[in-house]
C-alpha positions in Angstrom: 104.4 -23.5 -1.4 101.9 -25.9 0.2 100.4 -23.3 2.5 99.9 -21.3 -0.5 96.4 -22.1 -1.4 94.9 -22.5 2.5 96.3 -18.9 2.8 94.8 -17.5 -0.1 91.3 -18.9 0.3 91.4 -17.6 3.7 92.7 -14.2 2.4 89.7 -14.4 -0.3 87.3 -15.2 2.7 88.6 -12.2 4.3 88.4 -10.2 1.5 84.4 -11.0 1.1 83.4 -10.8 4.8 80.7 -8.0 5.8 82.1 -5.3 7.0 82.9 -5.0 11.1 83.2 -2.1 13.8 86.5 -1.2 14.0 88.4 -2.4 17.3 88.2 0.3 20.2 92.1 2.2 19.8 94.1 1.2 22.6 97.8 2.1 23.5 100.7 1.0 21.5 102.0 -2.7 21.3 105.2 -2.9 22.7 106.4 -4.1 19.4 105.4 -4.9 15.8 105.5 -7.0 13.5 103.7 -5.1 10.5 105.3 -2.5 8.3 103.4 0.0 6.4 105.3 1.2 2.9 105.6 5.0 3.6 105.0 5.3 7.5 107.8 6.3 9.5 109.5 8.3 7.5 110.0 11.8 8.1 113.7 12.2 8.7 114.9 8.8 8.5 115.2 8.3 12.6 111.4 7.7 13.2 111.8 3.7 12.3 115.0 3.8 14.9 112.8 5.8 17.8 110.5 3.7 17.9 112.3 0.5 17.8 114.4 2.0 20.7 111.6 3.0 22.8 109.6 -0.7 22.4 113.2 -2.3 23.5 115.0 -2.2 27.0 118.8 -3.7 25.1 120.7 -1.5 22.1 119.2 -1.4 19.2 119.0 -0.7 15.3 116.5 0.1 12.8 117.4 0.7 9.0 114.4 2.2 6.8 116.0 1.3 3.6 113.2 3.2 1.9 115.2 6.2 2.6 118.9 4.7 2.2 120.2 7.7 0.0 121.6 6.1 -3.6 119.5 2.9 -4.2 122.0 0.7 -3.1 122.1 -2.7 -5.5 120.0 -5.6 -4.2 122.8 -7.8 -3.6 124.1 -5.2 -1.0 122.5 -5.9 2.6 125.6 -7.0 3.9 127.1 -2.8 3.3 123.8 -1.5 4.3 123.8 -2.8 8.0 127.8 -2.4 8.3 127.0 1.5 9.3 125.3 -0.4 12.6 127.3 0.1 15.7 129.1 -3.2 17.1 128.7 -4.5 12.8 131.7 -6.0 10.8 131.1 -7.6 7.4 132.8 -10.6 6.2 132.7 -11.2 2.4 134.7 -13.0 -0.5 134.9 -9.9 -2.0 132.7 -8.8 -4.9 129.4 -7.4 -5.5 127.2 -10.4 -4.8 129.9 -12.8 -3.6 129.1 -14.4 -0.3 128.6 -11.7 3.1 128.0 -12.0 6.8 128.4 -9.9 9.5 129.8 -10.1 13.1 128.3 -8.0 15.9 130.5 -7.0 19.0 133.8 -9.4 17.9 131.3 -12.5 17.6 131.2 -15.4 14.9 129.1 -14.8 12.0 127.3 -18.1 12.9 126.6 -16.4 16.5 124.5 -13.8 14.9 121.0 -15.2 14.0 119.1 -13.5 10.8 115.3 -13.9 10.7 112.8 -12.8 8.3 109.7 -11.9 9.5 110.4 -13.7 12.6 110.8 -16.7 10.9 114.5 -18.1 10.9 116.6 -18.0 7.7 119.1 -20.6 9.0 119.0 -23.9 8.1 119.8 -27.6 7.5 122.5 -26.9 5.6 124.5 -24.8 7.0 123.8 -22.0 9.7 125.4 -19.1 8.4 123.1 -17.1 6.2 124.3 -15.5 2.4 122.9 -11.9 3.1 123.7 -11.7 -0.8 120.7 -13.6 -1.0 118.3 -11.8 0.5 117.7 -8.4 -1.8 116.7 -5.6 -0.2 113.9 -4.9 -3.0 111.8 -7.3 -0.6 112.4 -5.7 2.4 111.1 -2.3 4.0 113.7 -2.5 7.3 116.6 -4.2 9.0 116.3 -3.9 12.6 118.9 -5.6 14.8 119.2 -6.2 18.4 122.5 -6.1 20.1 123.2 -7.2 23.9 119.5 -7.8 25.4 117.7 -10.2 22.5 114.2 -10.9 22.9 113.4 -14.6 23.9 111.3 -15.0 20.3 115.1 -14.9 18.6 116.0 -18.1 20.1 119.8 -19.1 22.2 122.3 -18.8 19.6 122.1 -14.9 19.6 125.4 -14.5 21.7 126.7 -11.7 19.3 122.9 -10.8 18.1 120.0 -10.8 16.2 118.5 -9.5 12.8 115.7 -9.6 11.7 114.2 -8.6 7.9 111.3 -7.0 8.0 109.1 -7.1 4.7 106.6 -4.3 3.5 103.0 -4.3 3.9 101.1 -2.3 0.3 99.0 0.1 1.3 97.1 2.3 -1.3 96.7 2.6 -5.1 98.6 -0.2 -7.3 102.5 0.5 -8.2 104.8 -1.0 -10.5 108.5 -0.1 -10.4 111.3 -1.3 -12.7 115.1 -0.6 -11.8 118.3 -1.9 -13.6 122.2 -1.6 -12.5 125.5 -1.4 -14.3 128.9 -1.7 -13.0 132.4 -2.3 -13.2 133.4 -6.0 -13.4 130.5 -6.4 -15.1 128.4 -6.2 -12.5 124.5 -5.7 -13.9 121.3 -6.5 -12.4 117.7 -6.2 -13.4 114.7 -5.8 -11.3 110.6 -5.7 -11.4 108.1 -5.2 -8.8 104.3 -4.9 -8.7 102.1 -4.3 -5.4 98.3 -3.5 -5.2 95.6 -3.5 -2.8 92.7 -6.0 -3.7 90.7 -4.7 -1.5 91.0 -2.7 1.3 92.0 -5.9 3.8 94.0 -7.6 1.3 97.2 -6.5 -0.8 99.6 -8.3 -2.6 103.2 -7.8 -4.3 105.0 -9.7 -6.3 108.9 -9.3 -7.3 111.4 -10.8 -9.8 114.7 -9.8 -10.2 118.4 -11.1 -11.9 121.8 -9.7 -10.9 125.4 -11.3 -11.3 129.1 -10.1 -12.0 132.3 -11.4 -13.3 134.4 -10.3 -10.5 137.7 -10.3 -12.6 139.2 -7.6 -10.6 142.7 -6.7 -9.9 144.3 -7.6 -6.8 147.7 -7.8 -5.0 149.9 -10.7 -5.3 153.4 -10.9 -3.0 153.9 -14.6 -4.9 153.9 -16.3 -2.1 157.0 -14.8 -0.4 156.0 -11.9 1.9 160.0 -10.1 2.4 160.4 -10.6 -0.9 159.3 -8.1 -3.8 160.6 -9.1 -6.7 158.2 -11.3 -7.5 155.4 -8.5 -6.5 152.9 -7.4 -9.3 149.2 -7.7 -9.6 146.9 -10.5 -10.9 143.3 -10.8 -12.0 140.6 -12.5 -10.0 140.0 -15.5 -11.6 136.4 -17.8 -11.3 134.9 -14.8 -9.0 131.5 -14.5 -10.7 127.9 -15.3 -10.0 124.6 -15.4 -11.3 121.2 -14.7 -9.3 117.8 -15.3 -9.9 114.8 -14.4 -7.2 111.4 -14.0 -7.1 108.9 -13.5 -4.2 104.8 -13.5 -4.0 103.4 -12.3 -0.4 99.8 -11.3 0.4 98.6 -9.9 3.3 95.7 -9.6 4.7 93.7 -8.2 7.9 90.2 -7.8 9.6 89.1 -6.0 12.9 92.1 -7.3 14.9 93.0 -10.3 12.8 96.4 -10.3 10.7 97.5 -13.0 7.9 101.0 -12.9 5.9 102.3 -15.4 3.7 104.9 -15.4 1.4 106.9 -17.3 -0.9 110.1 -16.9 -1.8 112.4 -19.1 -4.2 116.3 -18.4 -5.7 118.9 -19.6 -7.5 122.3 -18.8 -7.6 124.8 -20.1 -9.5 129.1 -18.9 -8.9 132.4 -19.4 -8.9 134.7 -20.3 -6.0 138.0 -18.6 -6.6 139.7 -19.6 -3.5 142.4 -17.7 -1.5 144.9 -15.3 -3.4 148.1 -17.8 -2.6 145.7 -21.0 -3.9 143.3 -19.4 -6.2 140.7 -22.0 -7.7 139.7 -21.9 -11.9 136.9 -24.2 -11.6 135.3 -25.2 -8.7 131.8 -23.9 -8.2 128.5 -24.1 -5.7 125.1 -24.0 -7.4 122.3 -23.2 -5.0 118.2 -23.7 -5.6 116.3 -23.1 -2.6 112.5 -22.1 -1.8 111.3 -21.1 1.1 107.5 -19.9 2.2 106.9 -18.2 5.6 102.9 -17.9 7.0 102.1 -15.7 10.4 98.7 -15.2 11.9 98.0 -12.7 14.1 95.1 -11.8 16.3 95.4 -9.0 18.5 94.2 -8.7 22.2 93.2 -6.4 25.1 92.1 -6.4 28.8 89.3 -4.9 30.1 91.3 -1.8 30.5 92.3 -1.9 26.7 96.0 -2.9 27.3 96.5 -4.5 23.9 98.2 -7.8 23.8 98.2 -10.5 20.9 98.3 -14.1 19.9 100.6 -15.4 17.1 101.3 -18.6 14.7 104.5 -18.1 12.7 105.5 -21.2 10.6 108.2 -22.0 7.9 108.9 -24.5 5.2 112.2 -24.3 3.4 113.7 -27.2 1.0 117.5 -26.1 -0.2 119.8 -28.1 -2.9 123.1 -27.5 -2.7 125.7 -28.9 -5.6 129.6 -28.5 -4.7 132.2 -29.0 -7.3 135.5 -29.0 -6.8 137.0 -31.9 -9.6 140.8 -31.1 -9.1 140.7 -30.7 -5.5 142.0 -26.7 -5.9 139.9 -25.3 -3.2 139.8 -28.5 -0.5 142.0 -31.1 0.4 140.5 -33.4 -2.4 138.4 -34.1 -5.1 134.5 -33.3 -4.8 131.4 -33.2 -6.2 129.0 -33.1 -3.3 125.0 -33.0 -4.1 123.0 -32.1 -1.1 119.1 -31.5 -0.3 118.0 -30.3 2.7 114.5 -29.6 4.3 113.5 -27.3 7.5 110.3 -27.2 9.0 109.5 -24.8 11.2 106.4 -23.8 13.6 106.2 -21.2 16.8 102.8 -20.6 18.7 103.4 -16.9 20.4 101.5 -15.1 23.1 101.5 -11.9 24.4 99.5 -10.7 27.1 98.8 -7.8 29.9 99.1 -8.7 33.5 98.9 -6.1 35.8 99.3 -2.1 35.1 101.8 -2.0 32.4 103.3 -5.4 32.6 103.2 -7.9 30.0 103.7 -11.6 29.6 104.9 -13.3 26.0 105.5 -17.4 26.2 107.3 -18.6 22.9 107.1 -22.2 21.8 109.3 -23.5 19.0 109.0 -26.7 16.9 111.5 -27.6 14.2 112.4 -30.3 12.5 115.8 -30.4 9.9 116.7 -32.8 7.3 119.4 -33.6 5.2 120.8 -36.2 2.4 124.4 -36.0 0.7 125.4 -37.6 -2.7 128.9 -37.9 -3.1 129.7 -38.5 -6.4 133.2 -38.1 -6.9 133.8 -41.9 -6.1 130.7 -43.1 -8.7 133.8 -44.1 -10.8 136.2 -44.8 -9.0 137.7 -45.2 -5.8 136.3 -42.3 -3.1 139.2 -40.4 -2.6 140.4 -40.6 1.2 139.4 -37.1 2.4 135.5 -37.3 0.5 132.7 -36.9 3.1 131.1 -40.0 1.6 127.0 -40.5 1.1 124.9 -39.9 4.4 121.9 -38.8 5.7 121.5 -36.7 9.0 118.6 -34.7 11.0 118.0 -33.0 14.1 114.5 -32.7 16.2 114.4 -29.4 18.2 112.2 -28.0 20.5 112.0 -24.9 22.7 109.9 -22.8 25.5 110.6 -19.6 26.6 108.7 -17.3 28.9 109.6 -13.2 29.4 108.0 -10.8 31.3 108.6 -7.1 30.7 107.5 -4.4 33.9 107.1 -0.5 33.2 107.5 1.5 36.5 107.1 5.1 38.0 105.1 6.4 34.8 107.2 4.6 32.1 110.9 5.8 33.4 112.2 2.5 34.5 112.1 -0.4 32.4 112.9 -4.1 33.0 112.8 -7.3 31.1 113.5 -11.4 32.1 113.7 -14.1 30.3 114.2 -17.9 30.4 114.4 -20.0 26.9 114.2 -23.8 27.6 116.3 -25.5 24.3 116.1 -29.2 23.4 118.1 -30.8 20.8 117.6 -34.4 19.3 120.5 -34.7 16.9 120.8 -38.0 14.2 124.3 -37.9 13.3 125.7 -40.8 13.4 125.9 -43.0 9.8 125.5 -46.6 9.8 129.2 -48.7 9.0 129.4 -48.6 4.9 126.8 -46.5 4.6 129.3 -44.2 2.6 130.8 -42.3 5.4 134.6 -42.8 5.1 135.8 -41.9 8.3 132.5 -40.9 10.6 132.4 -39.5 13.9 129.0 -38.3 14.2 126.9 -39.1 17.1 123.2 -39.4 18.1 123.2 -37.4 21.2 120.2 -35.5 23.3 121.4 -31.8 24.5 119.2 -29.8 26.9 120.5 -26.2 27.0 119.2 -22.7 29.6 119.7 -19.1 28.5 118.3 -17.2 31.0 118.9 -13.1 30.2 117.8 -9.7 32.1 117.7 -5.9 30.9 117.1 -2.6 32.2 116.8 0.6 30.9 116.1 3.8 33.1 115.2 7.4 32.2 117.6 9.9 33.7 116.2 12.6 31.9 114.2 13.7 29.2 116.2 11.7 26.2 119.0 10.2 27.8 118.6 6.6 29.1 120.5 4.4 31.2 120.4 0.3 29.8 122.1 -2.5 30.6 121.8 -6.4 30.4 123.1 -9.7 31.1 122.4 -13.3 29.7 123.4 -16.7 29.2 123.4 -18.3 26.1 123.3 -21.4 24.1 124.1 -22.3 20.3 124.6 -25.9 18.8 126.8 -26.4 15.9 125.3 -26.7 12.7 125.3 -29.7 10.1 128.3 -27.6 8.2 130.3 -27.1 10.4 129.9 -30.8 12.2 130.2 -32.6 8.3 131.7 -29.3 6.2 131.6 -29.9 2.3 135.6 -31.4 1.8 135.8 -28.6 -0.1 136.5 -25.1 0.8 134.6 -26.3 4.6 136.3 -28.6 6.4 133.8 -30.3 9.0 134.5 -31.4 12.5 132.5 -33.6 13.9 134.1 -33.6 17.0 132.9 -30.4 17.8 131.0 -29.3 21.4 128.3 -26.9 21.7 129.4 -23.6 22.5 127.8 -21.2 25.2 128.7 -17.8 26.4 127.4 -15.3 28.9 127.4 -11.5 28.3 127.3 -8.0 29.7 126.5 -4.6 28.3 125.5 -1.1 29.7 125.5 2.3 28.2 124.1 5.6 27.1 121.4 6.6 24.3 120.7 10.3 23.9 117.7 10.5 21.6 116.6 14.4 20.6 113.9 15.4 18.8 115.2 18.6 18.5 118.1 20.6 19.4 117.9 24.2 20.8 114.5 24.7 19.5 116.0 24.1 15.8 115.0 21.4 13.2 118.1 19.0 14.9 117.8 15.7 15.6 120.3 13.3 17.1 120.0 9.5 18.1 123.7 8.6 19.7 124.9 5.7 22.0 127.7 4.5 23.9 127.9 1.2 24.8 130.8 -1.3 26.9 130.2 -4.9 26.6 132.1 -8.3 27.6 131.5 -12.1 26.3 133.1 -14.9 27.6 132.7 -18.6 25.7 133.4 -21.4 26.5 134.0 -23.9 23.6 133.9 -21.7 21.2 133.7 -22.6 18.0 135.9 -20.3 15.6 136.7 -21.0 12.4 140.6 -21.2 11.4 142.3 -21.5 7.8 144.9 -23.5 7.3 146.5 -23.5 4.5 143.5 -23.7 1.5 140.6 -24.3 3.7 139.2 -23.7 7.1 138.4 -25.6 9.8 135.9 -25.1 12.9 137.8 -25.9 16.4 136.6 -25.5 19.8 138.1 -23.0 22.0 138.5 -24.2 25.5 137.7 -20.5 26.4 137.8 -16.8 25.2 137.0 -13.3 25.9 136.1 -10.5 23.8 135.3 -7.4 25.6 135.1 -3.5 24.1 133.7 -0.2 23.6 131.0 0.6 20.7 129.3 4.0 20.0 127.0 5.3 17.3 125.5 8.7 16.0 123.0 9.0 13.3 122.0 13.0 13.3 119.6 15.2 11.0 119.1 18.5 10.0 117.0 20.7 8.2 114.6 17.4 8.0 116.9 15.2 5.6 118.8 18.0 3.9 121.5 16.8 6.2 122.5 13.4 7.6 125.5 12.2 9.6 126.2 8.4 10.5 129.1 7.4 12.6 130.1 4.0 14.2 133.2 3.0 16.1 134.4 -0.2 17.8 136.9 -1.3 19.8 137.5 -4.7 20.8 140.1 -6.6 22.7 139.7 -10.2 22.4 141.7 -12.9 24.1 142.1 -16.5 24.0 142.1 -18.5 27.2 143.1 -21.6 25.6 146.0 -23.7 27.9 148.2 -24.1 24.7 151.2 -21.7 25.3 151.1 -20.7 21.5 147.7 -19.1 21.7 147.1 -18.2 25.6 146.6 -14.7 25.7 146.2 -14.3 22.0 143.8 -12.2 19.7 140.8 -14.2 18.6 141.3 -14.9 14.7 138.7 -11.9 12.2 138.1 -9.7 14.7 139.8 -6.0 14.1 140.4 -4.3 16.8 139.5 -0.8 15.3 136.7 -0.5 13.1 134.9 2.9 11.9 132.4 3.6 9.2 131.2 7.3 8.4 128.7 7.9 6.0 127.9 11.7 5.7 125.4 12.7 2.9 123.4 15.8 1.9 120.5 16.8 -0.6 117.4 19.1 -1.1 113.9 18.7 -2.4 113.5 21.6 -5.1 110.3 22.3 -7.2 111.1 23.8 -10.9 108.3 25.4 -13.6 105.3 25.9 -13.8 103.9 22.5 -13.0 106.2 22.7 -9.8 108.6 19.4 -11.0 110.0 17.9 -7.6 113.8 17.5 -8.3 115.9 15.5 -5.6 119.8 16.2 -5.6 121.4 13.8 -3.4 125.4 13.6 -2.4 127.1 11.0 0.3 130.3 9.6 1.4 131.3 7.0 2.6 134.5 6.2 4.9 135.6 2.4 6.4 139.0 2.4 8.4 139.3 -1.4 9.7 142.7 -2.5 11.6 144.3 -4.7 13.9 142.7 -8.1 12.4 144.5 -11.5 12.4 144.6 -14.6 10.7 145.6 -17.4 13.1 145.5 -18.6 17.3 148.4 -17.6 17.3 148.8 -13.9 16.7 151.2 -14.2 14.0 149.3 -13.4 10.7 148.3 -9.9 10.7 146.3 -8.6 7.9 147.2 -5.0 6.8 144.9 -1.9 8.2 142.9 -0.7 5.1 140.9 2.3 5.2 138.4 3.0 1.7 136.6 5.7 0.4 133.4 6.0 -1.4 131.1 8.6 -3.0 128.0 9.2 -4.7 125.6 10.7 -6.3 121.6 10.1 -7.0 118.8 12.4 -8.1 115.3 11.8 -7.6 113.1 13.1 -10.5 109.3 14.0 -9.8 109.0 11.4 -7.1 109.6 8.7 -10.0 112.4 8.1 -11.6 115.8 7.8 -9.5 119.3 7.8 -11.2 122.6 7.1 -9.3 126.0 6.7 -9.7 128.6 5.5 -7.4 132.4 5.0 -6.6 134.0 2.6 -4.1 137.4 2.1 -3.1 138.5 5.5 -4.7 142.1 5.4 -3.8 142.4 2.5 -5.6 143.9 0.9 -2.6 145.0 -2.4 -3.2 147.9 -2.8 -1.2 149.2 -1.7 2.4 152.5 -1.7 4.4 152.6 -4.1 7.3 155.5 -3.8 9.9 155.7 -6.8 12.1 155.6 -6.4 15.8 157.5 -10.0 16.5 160.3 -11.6 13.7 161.8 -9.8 11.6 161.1 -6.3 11.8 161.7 -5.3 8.2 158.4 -3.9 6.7 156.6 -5.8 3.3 153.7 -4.9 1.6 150.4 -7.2 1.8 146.9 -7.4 -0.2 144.0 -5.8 1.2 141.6 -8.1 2.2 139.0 -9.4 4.4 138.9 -11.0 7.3 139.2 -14.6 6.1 142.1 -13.2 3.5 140.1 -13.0 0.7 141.7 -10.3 -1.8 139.2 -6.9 -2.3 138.4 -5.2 -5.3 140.3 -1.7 -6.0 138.4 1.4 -7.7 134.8 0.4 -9.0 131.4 2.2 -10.2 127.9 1.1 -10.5 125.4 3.2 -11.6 121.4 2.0 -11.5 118.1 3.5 -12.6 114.7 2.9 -11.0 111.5 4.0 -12.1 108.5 4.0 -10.2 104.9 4.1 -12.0 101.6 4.4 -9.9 101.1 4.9 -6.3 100.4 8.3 -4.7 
């Protein structure tokens, strides 16, 4: 956006500079920020190695250049779901809205982050991950337990961050297209090309929607009683996406510059909840976002290599919420709203002493945003509208971490201290146009201190463990909500939490001397909150409360192996959790915390083999994989009384890879057809009734479905 030109002159100036000596090699970075299309590859663990080794905490890296099928652009959300500790919460529906959850945490508790640059914003702090394709994105890594002081306070569950693809190498265009059922289609182009050999760019456009008129289950209302039972059609479930993204990148000697500009719009239906479904109400997004980093790398005299970093971000969003006949909120609404989000961190990493490092992190950011409620233009405002206001919050941060290697790199430790300090503007003037206001202008100075260890036992096997404090402030959504679907409460209290992990990777290159290799962790954690905010439904719509206290503790483990290089790949996740509310009402002391199953698995075996047919040695790629998701022991309410049935899914497909060029896939979810399940109640009555598979916000999910895409790749090596 603005930055656009600055960075391209400087780019250009790059570009034309004389050539230098190259910088004199020096030993690893302790992490990255840079990927290279078409390193780390090999057999599809190298991008999780090394991530692992550069991190004390648990840990996950996803090179979705080798995810087997293509999946569609609009699927991030499934993608990361094989991650241990990872639930996803949708709508259900290809492209309908998805989050995820990590370790029994709020979605909202889970930062994303592109490029190091936050995605959350002034509008609401829970990011769409169906609107970040995957066709700009090289790897997902995520950090569970111990997170890095550059990832902020709020990252009690976690953090993710999107890491986008540097071009190396001759130009290549690519061209991919999708078709499913439910009329799900998307279309997609991509160029990238080296200018010269310091400065590439890429540029991407894509389109992808769906109707979303699938069958579900409907008990009419009246759970013990089936003869009103049958099945209905999703009604107002579809979308339409637009994206397109420009970056350039550029480097000299030890100097790195990325920029990049992203923009979408989205345009879909909000259909509601199975026993209130909506025919009308919709949200139309527009947003635009650009994200610059500098880089400049670093040594000592003894060629430790350290760096210093600018990332900024400027992101404008408008939001339009319609909801006329009040069939998704409590009222009639037509919300406009335009939000902006500056952002700006100064980074710096630097050796100390023999293998120690320092980084200090400084963060700058500035939100704004202006509603237009319109539903009253005519009329009287309904009671229940939000009413016209504008709001903003001034935030600022400094953080300081110190990482130590000891006894030739077998023993690990890392501290941290983040300083957060929030200036919020809530409060709206008397007839201003906020009906009933109880925002406040309030200072809040937050600590989230945090500590982890990992130790070598032996060769491959580590020991880790961490502990930290941490600190999140509720966002403008879920202080103001939309009077829609959202309900705000602007009575709410930050929440904070403090957590524990420790556990077990095994990470073999090799197994018995053969072509084996295994990455596998076990992993016990604990969080407790206090204030939590957790988001309830209640009857249409759903509300954020505080929670005087809670506790989620549990047991994750993860395997990814491969064999035969990727002939052969296996990846496994399980989680248990036990949460608990410590609220002092009687009706939900002692009670499971509302979304958060207390089984979850996801398997995903797949198989394939590079071949070389004729004369002219044509490289033919058979792929096959499966995919299984068990998920039960997930309620509804504080109280413990809703239960949502276990459902367990099966998926398959199929993709070939022809010449290194053309890839063709096709794909079944869901294929029991499972629609339905049989609940028997542990309290009340104990006769047994069927429910609707669904999510974890009881959304209804889609039954049997295919998509099949085709993506062509010209140029490159």
């Amino acid at each position: 956006m603005v930055l656009t030109p600055l960075v391209c002159a400087l780019a250009i100036q790059i570009a034309l500079a004389p050539p230098e000596s190259p910088p004199e090699p020096g030993p690893e970075p302790a992490y990255r920020t840079e990927v290279v299309v078409g390193q780390e590859r090999g057999d599809g663990l190298a991008a999780q190695r090394a991530l692992s080794r550069r991190n004390v905490g648990f840990v996950t890296a996803i090179d979705l250049e080798l995810e087997p099928g293509r999946p569609p652009a609009d699927d991030l959300a499934r993608v990361v779901s094989r991650a241990p500790g990872v639930t996803v919460r949708s709508i259900g529906g290809l492209g309908q809205f998805s989050a995820i959850t990590v370790r029994g945490s709020t979605s909202q508790q889970v930062p994303v982050f592109l490029d190091g640059a936050p995605l959350t914003g002034s509008l609401s702090g829970l990011v769409d991950l169906s609107t970040q394709p995957l066709d700009a994105l090289a790897r997902v890594e995520l950090y569970r337990g111990y997170v890095p002081i550059r990832y902020g306070s709020a990252a009690i569950g976690g953090a993710m961050d999107l890491v986008g693809a540097v071009h190396r190498g001759p130009p290549k265009l690519w061209v991919a297209g999708g078709f499913g059922s439910y009329l799900a289609r998307e279309a997609r182009l991509g160029f990238a090309a080296a200018v010269s050999k310091r400065v590439s760019i890429a540029a991407r456009l894509g389109y992808a929607g769906s109707r979303g008129d699938f069958l579900y289950f409907d008990d009419g209302g009246t759970p013990l009683l089936d003869d009103d039972d049958g099945m209905l059609r999703r009604d107002n479930n579809g979308y339409d996406r637009l994206f397109g993204q420009l970056r350039v990148d550029a480097r000299r000697g030890r100097l790195r510059v990325a920029h990049q500009d992203i923009a979408w719009w989205k345009l879909q239906g909000i259909p509601g909840t199975a026993a209130a479904p909506s025919g009308d109400a919709s949200q139309r997004n527009v947003a635009a976002r650009s994200i610059t980093t500098i880089r400049r790398g670093l040594s000592n005299r003894a060629g430790v290599p350290g760096h210093v970093e600018w990332i900024g971000s400027l992101a404008v969003e408008d939001r339009v919420f319609r909801d006329r006949g009040g069939q998704v909120g409590l009222a009639a609404d037509d919300e406009h709203a335009l939000s902006v989000d500056g952002w700006l961190s100064p980074r710096l990493r630097v050796p100390l002493w023999s293998m120690a490092w320092l980084e200090l992190v400084g963060e700058l950011r500035g939100e704004w945003i202006d509603v237009d409620e319109r539903v009253g233009d005519d009329g009287p405002s309904p009671a229940l509208a939000s009413g016209d206001a504008t709001r903003s919050r001034l935030s600022a941060a400094a953080g300081a971490e110190l990482e130590q290697w000891l006894f030739e790199r077998r023993w690990s430790i890392a501290a941290g201290l983040r300083v957060d300090l929030a200036d919020s503007r809530f409060a709206v003037p008397e007839g201003e146009g906020e009906v009933d206001d109880r925002g406040v202008d309030q200072l809040t100075l937050g600590f989230s201190p945090r500590v982890g260890t990992k130790i070598m036992l032996i060769e491959g096997l580590d020991l880790r463990a961490s502990a930290g404090r941490y600190l999140r402030f509720p966002n403008l959504s879920e202080l103001f909500g939309d009077r829609g679907y959202v309900v705000g409460n602007e009575g709410l209290r930050p929440e904070s939490g403090t957590k524990l992990d420790g556990g077990l990777i095994l990470d073999l290159d090799q197994i018995g001397g053969r072509e084996l290799a295994l990455f596998a962790q076990v992993v016990g954690f604990v969080t407790w909150s206090e204030d939590l905010i957790q988001w309830v439904r209640s009857g249409p719509v759903v509300r954020p409360v505080n929670v005087v206290g809670a506790r989620v503790r549990g047991l994750e483990s993860g395997l990814s192996l491969r064999a035969f290089g990727r002939d052969l790949s296996v990846d496994a996740a399980y989680t248990l959790l036990d949460s608990r509310n410590d609220s002092p009402e009687l009706e939900q002391q002692g009670k499971p915390l509302p979304g958060r199953p207390q089984h979850s698995v996801v398997l995903r075996p797949g198989g394939g083999h590079r071949f070389s047919v004729g004369r002219r040695g044509l490289g033919l790629e058979p792929r096959m994989f499966y995919e299984l998701e068990w998920i039960a022991g997930t309620f509804l309410d504080l109280s413990g009384r809703v239960e949502l049935p276990p459902r367990l899914l099966h998926g398959l497909g199929l993709s070939l890879r022809i010449a290194d060029r053309v890839e063709l896939t096709v794909e079944g979810r869901n294929l029991s057809a499972q629609t339905s399940a049989l609940i028997r109640p542990a309290s009340g009555p104990s006769t047994p009734y069927r429910a609707a598979i669904s999510d974890f916000i009881g959304f209804p999910l889609p039954g049997l479905s295919v998509w099949g895409s085709v993506r062509v790749e010209l140029g490159g090596a």
